[in-house]
C-alpha positions as CSV (number, residue, x, y, z in Angstrom):
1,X,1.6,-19.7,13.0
2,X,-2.3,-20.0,12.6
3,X,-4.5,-20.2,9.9
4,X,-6.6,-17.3,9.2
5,X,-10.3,-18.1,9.1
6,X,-10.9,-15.8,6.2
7,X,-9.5,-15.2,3.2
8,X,-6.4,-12.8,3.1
9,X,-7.3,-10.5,0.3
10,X,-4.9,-8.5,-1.9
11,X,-5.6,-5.7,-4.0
12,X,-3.7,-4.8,-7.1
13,X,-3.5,-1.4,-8.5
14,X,-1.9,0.1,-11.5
15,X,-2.4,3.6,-10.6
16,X,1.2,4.3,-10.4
17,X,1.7,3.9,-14.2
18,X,-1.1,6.2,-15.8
19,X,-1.0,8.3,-12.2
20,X,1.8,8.2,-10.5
21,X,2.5,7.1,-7.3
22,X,-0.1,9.6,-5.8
23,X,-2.8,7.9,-7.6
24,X,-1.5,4.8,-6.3
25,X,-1.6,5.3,-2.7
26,X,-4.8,6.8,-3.3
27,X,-6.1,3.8,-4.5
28,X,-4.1,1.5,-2.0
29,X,-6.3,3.8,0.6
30,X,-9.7,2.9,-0.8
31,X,-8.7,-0.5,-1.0
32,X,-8.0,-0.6,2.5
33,X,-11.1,1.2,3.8
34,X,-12.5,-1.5,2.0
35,X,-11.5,-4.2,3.8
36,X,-8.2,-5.6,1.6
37,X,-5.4,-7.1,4.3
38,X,-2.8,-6.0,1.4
39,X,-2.2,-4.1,-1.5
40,X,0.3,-5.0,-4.6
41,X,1.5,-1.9,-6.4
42,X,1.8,-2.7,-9.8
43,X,5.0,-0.7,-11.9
44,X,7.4,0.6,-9.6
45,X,10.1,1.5,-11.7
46,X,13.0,2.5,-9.2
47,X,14.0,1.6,-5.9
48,X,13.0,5.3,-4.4
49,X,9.5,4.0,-5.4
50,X,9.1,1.1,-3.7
51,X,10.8,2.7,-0.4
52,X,8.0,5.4,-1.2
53,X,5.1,3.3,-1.5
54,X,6.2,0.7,2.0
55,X,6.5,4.3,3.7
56,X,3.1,5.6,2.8
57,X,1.3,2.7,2.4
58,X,0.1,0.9,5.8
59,X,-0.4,-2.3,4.9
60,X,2.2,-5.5,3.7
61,X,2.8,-5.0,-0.2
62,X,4.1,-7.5,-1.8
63,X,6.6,-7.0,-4.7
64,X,6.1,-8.3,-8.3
65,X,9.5,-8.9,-10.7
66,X,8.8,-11.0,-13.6
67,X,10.6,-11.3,-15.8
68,X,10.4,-8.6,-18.8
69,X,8.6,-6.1,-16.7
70,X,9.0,-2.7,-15.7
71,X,10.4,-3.3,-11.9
72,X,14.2,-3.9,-12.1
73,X,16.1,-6.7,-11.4
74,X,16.0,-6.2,-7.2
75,X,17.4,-8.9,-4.9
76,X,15.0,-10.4,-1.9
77,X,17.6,-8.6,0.6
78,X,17.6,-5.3,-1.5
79,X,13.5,-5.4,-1.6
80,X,13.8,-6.1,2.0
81,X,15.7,-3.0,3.0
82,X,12.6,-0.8,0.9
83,X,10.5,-2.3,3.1
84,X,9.1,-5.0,1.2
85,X,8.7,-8.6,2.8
86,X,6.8,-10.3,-0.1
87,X,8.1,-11.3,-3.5
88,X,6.1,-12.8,-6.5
């Protein structure tokens, strides 16, 4: 693998929350057209969400479960069959 020569940026949004996930992806898109390699959507709730947002999205998003948030308790296998190959 090789080192990028620029940083890989990632854009958060929290559109989904006060939005839904339309607002979401609509940001995602901005971000995008903006030059952002990836986009982290911040309060998935369900698991039809996240396969949602991987399908409409096109870009990598990486998945955020800490603990006491709003994204369940997912494994890295189920994340992976939504279409999800990042975790934080």
């Amino acid at each position: 693998m090789r080192a990028q020569r620029r940083p890989f940026v990632i854009a958060r949004t929290d559109a989904a929350a006060s939005e839904g996930l339309d607002g979401a992806v609509r940001q995602a898109g901005l971000y995008l057209k903006a030059g952002a390699d990836a986009v982290f959507p911040e309060a998935l709730t369900n698991e039809a969400r996240f396969r949602e947002s991987a399908q409409r999205v096109p870009a990598p998003q990486p998945a955020n479960m800490p603990e006491l948030g709003r994204t369940p308790c997912f494994t890295a296998a189920q994340f992976e069959v939504v279409g999800y190959a990042r975790l934080i």
